[in-house]
N, C-alpha and C positions, 0 to 999 in steps of 0.2 A: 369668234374673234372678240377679244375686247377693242372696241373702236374709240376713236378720236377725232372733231370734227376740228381743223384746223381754218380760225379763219380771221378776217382785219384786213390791213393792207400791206403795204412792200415788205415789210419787217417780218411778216410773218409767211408771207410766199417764197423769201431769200433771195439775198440782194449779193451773195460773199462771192468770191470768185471761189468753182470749185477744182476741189485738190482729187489726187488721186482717193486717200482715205473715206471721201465721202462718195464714191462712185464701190463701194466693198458693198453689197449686201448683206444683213443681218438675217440668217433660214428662215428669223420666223416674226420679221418685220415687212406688213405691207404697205399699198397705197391705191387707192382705188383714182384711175387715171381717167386721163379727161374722156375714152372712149370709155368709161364705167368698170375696166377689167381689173382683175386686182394684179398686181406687178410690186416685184419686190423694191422697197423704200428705198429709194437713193437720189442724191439732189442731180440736176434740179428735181425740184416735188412736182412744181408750179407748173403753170403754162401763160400766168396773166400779158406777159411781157416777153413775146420771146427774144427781143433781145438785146434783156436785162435778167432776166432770171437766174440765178445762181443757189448758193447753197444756205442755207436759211435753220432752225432750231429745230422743225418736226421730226426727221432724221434721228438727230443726237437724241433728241426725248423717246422716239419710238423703242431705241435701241436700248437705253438705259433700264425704260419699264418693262422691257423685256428679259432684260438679265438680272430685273429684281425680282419676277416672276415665273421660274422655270415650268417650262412647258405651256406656256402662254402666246398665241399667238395675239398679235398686234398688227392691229387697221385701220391706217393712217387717213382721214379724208382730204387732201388738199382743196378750200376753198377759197383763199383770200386772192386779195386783187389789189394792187398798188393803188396807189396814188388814189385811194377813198376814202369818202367821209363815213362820219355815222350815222348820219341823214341816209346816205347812200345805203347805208343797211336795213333801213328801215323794213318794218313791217311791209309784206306786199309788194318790197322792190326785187329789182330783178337780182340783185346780189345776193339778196335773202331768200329768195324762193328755188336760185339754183341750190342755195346751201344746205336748204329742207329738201330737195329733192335726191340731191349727193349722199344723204345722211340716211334717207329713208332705204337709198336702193344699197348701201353697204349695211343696215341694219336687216336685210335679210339674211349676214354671213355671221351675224354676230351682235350684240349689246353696247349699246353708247357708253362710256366710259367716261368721256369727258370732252370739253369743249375749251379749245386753246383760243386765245382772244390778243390779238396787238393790234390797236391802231389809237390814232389819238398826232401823228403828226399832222394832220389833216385838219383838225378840229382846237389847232390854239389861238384863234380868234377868240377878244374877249369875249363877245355874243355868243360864242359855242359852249365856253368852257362850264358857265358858270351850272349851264342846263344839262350838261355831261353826263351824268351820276342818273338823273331822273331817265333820259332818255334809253342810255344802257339798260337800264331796271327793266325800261318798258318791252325792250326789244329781247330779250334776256328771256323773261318770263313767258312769251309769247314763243319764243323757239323753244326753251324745255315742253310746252305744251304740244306744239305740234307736232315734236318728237316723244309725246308720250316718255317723259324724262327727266319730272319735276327735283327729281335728288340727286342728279348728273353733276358734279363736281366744275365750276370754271375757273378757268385760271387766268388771268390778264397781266400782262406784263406792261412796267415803263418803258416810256419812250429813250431813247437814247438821251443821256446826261448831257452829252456833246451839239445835242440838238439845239437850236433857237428856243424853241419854244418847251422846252420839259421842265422850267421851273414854274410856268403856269399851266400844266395841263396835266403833268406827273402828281403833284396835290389833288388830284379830282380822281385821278385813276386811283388812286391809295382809297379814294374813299367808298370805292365798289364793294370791297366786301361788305361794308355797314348797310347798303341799300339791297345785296345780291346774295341768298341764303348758300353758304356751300361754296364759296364765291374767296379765292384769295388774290391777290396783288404780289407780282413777283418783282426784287428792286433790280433795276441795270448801271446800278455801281460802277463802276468798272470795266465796263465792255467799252471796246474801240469801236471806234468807226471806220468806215473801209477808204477814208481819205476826203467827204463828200458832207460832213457833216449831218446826215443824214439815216445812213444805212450800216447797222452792223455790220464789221468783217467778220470772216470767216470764224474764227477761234469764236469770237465772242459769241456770234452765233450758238456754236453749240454749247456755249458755256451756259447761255441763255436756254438752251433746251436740259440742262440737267438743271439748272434751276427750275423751269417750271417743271420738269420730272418730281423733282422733291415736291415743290408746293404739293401737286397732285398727289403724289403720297400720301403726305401731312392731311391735307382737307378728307382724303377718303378713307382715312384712319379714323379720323375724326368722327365724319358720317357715320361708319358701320359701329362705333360706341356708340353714336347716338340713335345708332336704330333707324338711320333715316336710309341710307344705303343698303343695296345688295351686292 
């Protein structure tokens, strides 16, 4: 499998109410579920919140690099958890060590591929924002290492435009790739929110997941030019 570790907080566990469409299975898109098993990808992913969990980007992104990749299976890891910080991700905490532990027992079926990243609603305190960038780097570099996966491709997306707080904390996010090698920033333009100021709807959701589909494209095009990729 080419795998994917999916993690952050609400935005990226899915917040969207789900449609029939997103409940179709893709043959050869999975998800490795809260009992370890793998199960075919359909939202909910999540389980942080049950209930609030809905339909979210991992989905539509699994589906896309799958139909860009014929004959590729794809291995969806759902880790994220609402309503956290990045502190909360820290090295050593328990958000981080379930998401090494998630990654290592699906890196038995198959090879890390990439690592999806949203969060940052959490962390637009002035005090938070300005150490944003440094602490990402720190936590970042410490998980490619423990998953043996120093050329793993990330991708992080802005927080909702609609948001309070994403004209000071989306500037910091933008500036991950300069601190984080392999490392790109996906924009949320134009994506709606589900009425809450908050939480992606559904469409934008998956609008949101073929955006970071492409990023990851682009970045791992990139890598295997530069030889740093397998």
């Amino acid at each position: 499998m080419k795998l994917f570790l999916l993690i952050g907080q609400s935005n990226m566990a899915g917040r969207g109410v789900v449609e029939a469409q997103d409940k179709v299975p893709h043959p050869r898109v999975f998800m490795l579920n809260e009992q370890l098993a793998w199960v075919p990808a359909i939202d909910p992913m999540h389980w942080d919140r049950p209930d609030r969990i809905g339909a979210g980007p991992g989905s539509t992104f699994g589906r896309v690099v799958a139909e860009a990749n014929a004959g590729v299976m794809v291995g969806l890891i759902p880790a994220a958890v609402g309503s956290t910080s990045l502190d909360q991700w820290a090295v050593g905490g328990e958000l981080y060590t379930n998401a090494v532990a998630r990654a290592r027992e699906a890196m038995k079926h198959g090879k890390l591929a990439g690592i999806l990243w949203h969060q940052g609603e959490s962390d637009n305190a002035p005090e938070k924002i300005a150490s944003y960038p440094e602490r990402f780097a720190k936590m970042i570099a410490q998980l490619r290492f423990d998953l043996n996966a120093g050329d793993v491709p990330v991708i992080v997306g802005e927080i909702g435009r609609f948001h309070v707080g994403s004209p000071a904390i989306n500037p910091m996010l933008a500036k991950l790739p300069a601190r984080v090698a392999l490392c790109a920033c996906v924009s949320s333009e134009g994506l709606a929110d589900k009425g809450d100021k908050v939480h992606f709807d559904t469409p934008a959701a998956r609008e949101f997941g073929r955006r970071y589909a492409q990023a990851w494209y682009e970045l791992s095009k990139a890598g295997r030019t530069a030889g740093t990729t397998k």
